[in-house]
N, C-alpha and C positions, 0 to 999 in steps of 0.2 A: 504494500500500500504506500510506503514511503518513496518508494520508488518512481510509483505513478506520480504520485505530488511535486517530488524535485522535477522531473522532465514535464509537467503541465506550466508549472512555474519558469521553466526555461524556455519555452512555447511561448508563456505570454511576455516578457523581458524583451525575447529578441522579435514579436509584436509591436509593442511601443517603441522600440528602438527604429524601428522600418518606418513608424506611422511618422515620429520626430524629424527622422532625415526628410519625409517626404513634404511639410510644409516646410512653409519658405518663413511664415512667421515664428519667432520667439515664442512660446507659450509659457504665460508664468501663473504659476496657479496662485490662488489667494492665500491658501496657508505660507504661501514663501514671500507673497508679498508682505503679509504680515509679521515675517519674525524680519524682514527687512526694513519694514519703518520700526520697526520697535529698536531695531539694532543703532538705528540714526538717534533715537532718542536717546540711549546709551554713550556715543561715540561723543557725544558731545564731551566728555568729562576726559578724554584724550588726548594727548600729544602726538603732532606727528612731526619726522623730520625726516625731508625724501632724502635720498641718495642719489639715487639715476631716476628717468626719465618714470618708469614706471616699479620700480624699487623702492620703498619706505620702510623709517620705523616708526611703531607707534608703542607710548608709552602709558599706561593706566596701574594705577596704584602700584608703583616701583616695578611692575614690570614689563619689558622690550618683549616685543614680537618682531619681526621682519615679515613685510608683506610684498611678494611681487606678484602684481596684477598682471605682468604679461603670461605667466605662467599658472596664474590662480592658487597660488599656497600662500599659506599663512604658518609663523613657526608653531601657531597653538593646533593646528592636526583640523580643526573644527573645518575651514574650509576642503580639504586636503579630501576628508573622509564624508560629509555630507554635499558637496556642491552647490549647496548654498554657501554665498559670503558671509564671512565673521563678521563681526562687529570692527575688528581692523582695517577688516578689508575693505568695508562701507565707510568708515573713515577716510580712508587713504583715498578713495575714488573720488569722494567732494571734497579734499583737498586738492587734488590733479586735476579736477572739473571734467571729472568723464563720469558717464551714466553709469552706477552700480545694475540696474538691468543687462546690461549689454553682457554683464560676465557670467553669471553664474552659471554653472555646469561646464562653461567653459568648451 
């Protein structure tokens, strides 16, 4: 039975994946719009200080993170492993004045 489950699940995975390539539009659903204004509300309390072009650190209660937006990491894992942006990463983007929609998933 477990068996059936993993290969139905990998059916529908690589479903949504086919469906994603094949619009032209960004789809972002409202749960991710929502942990992304909240994250803006958060960032506020942040330091940043770019390096390169699209390279920063940002600082919040004594501690650095390194975010590079061209690559979409962040050193706290959070962007890395859910593809939504951190709250760093949301920072560093309206610092740099590029649209945090445009990244995520990357």
């Amino acid at each position: 039975m477990l068996e059936g489950i993993r290969t139905y699940m990998m059916k529908c995975l690589v479903d949504k994946v086919k469906m994603f390539e094949t619009t032209k539009e960004r789809v972002i659903y409202s749960r991710i719009k929502g942990k992304i204004e909240k994250g803006k509300l958060v960032a506020r309390h942040c330091m940043v200080r770019q390096a390169l072009e699209l390279v920063a650190e940002c600082e919040i209660n004594d501690f650095r993170y390194v975010i590079d937006i061209g690559r979409c990491t962040c050193t706290c894992g959070y962007w890395d492993g859910s593809g939504i942006p951190c709250v760093h990463a949301i920072l560093v983007c309206s610092f740099i004045r590029k649209d945090v929609y445009t990244y995520p998933g990357c």
